[in-house]
C-alpha positions as CSV (number, residue, x, y, z in Angstrom):
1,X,68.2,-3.7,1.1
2,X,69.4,-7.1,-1.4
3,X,67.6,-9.5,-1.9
4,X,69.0,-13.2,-1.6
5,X,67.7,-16.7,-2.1
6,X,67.1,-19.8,0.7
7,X,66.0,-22.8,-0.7
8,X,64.9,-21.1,-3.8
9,X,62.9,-18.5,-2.4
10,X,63.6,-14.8,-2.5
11,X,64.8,-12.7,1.4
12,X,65.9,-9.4,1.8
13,X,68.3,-8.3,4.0
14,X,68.2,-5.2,6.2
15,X,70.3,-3.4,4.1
16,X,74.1,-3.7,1.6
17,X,77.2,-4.9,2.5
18,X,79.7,-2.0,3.7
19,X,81.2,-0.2,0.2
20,X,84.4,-0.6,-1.5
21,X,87.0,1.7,-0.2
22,X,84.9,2.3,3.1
23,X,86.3,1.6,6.4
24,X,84.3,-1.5,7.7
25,X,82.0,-1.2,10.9
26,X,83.5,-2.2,14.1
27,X,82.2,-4.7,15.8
28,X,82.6,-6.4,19.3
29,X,81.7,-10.1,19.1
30,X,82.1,-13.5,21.0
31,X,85.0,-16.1,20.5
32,X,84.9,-19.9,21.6
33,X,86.6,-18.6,24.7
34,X,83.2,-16.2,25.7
35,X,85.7,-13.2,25.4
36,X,84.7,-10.5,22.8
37,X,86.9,-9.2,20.6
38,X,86.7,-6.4,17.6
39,X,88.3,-5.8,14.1
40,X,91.4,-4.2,16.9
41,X,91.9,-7.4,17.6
42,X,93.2,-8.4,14.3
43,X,95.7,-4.3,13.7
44,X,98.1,-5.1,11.1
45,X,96.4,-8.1,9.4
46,X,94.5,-8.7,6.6
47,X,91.3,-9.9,7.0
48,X,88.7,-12.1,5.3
49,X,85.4,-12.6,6.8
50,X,83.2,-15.1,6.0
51,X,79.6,-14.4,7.4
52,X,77.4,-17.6,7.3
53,X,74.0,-18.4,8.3
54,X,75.1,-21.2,10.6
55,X,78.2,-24.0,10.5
56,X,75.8,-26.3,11.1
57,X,74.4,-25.9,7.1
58,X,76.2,-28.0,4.5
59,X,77.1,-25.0,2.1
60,X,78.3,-23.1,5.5
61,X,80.3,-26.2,6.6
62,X,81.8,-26.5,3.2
63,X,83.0,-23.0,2.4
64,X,84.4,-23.1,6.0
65,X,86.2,-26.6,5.3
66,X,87.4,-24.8,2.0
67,X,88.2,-21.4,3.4
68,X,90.0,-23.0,6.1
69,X,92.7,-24.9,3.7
70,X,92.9,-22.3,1.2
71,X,93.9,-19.6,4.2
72,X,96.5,-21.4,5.8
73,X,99.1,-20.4,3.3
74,X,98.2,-16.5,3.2
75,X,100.8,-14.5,5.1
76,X,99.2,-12.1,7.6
77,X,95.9,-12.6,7.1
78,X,93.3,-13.7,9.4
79,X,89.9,-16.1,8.2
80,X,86.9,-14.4,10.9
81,X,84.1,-17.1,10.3
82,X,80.9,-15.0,11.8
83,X,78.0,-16.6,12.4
84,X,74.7,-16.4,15.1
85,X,75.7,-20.1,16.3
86,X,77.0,-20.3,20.1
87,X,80.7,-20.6,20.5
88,X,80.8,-23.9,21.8
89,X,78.8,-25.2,18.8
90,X,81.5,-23.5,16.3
91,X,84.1,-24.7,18.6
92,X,82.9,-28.3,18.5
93,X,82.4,-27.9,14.4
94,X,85.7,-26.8,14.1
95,X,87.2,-29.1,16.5
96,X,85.1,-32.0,14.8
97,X,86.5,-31.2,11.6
98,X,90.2,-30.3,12.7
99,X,89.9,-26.6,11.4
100,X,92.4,-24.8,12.9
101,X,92.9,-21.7,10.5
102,X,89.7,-20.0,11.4
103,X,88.5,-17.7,14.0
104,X,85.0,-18.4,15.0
105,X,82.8,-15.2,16.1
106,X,79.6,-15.3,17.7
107,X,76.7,-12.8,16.9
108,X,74.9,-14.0,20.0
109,X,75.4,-10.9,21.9
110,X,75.9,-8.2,19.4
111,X,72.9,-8.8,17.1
112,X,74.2,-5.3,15.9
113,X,76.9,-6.6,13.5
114,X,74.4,-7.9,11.2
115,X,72.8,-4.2,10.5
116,X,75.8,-2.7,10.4
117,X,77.2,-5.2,7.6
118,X,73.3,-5.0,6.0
119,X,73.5,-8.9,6.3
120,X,70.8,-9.3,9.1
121,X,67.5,-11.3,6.8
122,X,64.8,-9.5,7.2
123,X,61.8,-11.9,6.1
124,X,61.2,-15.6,5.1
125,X,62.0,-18.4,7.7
126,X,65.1,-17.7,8.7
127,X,64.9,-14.0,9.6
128,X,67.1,-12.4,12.1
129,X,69.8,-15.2,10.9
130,X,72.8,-13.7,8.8
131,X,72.9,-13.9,4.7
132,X,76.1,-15.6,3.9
133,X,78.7,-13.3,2.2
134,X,82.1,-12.3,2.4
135,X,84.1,-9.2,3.0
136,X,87.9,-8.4,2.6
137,X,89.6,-5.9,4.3
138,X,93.3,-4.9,4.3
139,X,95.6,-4.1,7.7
140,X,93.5,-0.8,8.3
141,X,90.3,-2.3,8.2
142,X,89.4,-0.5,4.5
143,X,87.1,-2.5,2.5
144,X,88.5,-4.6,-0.4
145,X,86.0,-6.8,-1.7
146,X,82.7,-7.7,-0.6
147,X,80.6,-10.9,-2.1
């Protein structure tokens, strides 16, 4: 379990992001076309995920704004924004916004994905939403870096 703030006050999360050197959980979630799609759908690339609470925050919004400008010149690599938000309300943030270097994935039907990456909060008022953090993997889905 970690412990993270919102708004100042201390959550916990269900558990700890996957460990360095681990090969990350596989997950099957939901794009802004309703298809679902896993980490197979991204063989041979690197892959940065950005797990948010919502893109309708502003610090969600902004890393997504940010991530979004500083992937675009990253050679096979892939930017998987995940979030519990429906996929037409990332599509229409990322539409809005003219982001077009991120994939949007929905947790809507795989609430799974957040105890598997120990991100699911636990407590506090915005339980069963997903702590923000980041995890890197390379082409074979190991873990790099997790934040």
């Amino acid at each position: 379990m970690a412990t993270v703030t919102f708004k100042g006050s201390k959550v916990n999360t269900i558990g700890d992001l996957p460990n360095i050197g681990s090969r990350a959980p596989e997950f099957n979630l939901t794009n802004r076309d309703l298809r679902d799609v896993g980490l197979s759908e991204f063989g041979g690339k690197k892959k940065i995920i950005s797990i948010v609470h919502s893109l309708d925050t502003g610090t969600c919004a902004d890393s997504a704004k940010r991530f979004s400008k500083e992937i675009a010149g990253l050679e096979d690599t892939v930017l998987l924004n995940i979030s519990a938000d429906l996929p037409f309300a990332s599509a229409r943030f990322c539409d809005g916004n003219g982001i077009e270097n991120i994939v949007t994935l929905s947790t809507f039907r795989s609430p799974e994905f957040g105890r598997d990456y120990g991100v699911e909060i636990v407590d506090g008022p915005i339980r069963g939403l997903l702590a923000r953090s980041i995890v890197v993997l390379d082409e074979n889905n190991i873990v790099l870096h997790t934040q």
